[in-house]
MDAnalysis code that builds the backbone (N, CA, C; Angstrom):
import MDAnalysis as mda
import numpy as np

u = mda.Universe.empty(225, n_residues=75, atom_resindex=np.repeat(np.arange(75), 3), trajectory=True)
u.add_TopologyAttr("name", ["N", "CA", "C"] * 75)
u.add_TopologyAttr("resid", np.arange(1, 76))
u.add_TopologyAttr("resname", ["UNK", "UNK", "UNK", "UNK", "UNK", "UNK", "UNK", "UNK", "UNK", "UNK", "UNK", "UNK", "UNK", "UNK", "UNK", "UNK", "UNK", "UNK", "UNK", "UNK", "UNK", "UNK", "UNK", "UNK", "UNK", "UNK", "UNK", "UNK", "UNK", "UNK", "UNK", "UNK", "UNK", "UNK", "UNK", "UNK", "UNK", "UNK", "UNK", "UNK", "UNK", "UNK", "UNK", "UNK", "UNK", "UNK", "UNK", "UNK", "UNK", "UNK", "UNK", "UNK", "UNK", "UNK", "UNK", "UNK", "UNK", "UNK", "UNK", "UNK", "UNK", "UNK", "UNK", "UNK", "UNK", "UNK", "UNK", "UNK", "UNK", "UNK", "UNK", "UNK", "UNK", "UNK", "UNK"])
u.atoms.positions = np.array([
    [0.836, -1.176, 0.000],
    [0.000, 0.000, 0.000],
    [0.885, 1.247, 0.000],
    [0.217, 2.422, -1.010],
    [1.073, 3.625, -0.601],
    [0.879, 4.711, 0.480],
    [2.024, 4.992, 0.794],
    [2.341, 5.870, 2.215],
    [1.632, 7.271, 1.703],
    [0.942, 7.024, 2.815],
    [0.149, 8.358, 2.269],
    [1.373, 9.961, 2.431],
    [0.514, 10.893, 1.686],
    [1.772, 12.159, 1.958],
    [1.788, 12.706, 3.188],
    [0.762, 12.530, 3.733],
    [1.010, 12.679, 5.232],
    [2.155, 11.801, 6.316],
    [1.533, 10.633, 5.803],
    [2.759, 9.968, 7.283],
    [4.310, 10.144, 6.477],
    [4.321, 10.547, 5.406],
    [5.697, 10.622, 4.772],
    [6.088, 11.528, 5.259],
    [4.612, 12.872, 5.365],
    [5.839, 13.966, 5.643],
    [5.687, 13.781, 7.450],
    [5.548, 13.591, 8.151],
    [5.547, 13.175, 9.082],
    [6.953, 12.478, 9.478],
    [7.156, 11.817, 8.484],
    [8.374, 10.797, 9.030],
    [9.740, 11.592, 8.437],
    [9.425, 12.114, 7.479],
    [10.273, 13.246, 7.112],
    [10.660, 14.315, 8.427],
    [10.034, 14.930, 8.697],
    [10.317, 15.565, 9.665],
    [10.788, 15.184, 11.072],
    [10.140, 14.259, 11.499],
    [10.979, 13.107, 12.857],
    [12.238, 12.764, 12.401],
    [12.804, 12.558, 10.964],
    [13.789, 12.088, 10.805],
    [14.481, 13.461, 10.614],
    [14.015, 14.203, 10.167],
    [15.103, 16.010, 10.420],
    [15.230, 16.497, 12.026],
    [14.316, 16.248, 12.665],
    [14.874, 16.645, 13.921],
    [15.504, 15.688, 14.373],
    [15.930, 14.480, 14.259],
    [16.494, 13.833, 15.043],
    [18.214, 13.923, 14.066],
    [17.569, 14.340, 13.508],
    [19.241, 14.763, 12.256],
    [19.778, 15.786, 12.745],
    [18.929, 17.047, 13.798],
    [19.353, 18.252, 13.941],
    [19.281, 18.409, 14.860],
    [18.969, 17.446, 16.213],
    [18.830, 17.720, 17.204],
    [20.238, 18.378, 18.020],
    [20.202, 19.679, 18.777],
    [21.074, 19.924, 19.627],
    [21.639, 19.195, 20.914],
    [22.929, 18.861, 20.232],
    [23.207, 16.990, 21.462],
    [23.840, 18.036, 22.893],
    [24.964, 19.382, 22.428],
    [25.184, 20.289, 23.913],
    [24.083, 20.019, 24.792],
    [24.850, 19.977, 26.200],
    [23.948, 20.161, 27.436],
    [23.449, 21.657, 27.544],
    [22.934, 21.967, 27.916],
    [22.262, 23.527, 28.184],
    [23.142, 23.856, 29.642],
    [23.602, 25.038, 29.544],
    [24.225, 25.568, 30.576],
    [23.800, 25.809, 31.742],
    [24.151, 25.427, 33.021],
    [23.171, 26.242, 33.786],
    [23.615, 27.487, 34.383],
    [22.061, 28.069, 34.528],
    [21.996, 29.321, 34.790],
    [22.090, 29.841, 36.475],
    [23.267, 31.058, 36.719],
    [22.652, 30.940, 38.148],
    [21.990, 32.102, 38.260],
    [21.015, 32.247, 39.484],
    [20.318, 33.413, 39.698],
    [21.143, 35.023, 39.673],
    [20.127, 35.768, 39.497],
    [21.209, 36.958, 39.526],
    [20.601, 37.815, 40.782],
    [21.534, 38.846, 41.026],
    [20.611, 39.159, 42.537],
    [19.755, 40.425, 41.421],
    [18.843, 41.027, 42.284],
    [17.920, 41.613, 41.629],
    [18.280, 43.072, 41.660],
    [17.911, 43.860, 40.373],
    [18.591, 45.112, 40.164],
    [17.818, 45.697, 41.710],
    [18.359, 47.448, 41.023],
    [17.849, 48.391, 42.278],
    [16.557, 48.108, 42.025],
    [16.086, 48.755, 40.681],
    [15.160, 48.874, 40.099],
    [13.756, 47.667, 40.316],
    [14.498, 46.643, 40.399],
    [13.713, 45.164, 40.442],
    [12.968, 45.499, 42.025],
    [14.225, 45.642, 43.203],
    [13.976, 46.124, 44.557],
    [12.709, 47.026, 44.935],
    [13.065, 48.277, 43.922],
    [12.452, 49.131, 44.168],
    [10.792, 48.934, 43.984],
    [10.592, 48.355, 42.721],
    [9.512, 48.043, 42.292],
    [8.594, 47.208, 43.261],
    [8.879, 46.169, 43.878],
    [8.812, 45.237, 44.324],
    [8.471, 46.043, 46.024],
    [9.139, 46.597, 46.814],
    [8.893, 47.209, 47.466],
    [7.763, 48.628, 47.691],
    [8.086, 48.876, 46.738],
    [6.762, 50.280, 46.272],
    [5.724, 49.496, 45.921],
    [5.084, 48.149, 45.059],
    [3.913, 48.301, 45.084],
    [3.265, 46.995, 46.128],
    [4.334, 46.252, 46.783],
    [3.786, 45.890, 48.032],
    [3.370, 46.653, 49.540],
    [3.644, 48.162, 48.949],
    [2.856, 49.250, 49.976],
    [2.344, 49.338, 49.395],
    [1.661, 49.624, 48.517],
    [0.883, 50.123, 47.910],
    [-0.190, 49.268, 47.885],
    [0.022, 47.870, 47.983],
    [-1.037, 46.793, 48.225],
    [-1.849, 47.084, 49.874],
    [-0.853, 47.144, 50.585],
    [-0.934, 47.263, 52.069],
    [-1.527, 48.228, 52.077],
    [-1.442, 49.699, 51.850],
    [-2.310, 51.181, 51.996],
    [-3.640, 50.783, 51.209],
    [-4.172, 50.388, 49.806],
    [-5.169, 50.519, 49.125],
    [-5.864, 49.551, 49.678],
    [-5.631, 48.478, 50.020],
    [-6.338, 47.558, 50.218],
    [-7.797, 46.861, 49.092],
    [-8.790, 46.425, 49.295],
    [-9.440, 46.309, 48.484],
    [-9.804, 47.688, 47.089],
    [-8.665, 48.629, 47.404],
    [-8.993, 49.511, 46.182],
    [-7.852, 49.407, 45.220],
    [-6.876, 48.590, 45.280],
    [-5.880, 48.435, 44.479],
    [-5.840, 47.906, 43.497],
    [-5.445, 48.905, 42.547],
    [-5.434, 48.827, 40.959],
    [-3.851, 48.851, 40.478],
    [-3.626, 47.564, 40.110],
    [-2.692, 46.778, 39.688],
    [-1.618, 47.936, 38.916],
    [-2.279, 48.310, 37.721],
    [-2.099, 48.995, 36.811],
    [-1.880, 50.383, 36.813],
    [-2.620, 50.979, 38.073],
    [-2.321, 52.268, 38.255],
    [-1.258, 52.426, 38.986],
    [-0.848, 51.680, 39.928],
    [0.050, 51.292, 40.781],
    [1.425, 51.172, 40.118],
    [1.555, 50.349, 39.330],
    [2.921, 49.979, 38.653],
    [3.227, 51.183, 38.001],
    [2.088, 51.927, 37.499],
    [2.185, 53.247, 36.873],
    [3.000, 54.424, 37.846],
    [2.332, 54.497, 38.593],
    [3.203, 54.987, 39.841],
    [4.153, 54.617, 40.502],
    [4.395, 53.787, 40.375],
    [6.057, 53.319, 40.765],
    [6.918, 53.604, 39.671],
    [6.556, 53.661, 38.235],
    [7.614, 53.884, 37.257],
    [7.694, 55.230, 37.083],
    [6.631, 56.309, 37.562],
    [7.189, 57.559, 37.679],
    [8.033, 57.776, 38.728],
    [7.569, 57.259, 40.059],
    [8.687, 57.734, 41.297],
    [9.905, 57.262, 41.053],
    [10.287, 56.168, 40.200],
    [11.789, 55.300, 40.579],
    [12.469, 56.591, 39.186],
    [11.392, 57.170, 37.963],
    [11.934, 58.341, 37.181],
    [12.696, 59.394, 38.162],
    [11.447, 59.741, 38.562],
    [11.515, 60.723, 39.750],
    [13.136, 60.845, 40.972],
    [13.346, 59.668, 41.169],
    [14.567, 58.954, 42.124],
    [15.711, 59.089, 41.410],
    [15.602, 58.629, 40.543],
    [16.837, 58.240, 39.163],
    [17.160, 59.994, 38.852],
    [16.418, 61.022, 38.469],
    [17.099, 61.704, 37.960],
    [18.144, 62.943, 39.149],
    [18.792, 63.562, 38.635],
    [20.022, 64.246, 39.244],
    [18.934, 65.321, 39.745],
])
């Protein structure tokens, strides 16, 4: 019986990735410590959780932290 063009191309392709597969181990990665910026963020809108309480808007919030850390940053 003929192979239909499907399982051909099918087998075509199992047989290219295994032709091209990347045999390197993957490096590992170590953590990095977290910028100021990462800090800062992270700290500003977990007050900001704490003060608003059920009025906290995710979005307005992060908004306001990326002006104050502007705000911080410049001379």
């Amino acid at each position: 019986m003929e192979e239909s063009r499907l399982d051909r191309l099918e087998r075509e392709i199992s047989e290219l990735k295994t032709k091209f597969k990347n045999d390197k181990p993957k490096k590992e990665k170590k953590p990095r410590a977290p910028s100021d910026y990462n800090t800062f963020m992270k700290n500003f809108i977990s007050e900001q959780k704490t003060k608003l309480g059920t009025e906290y808007d995710h979005k307005a919030v992060f908004k306001a932290a990326a002006e104050q850390w502007s705000k911080k940053k410049q001379p």
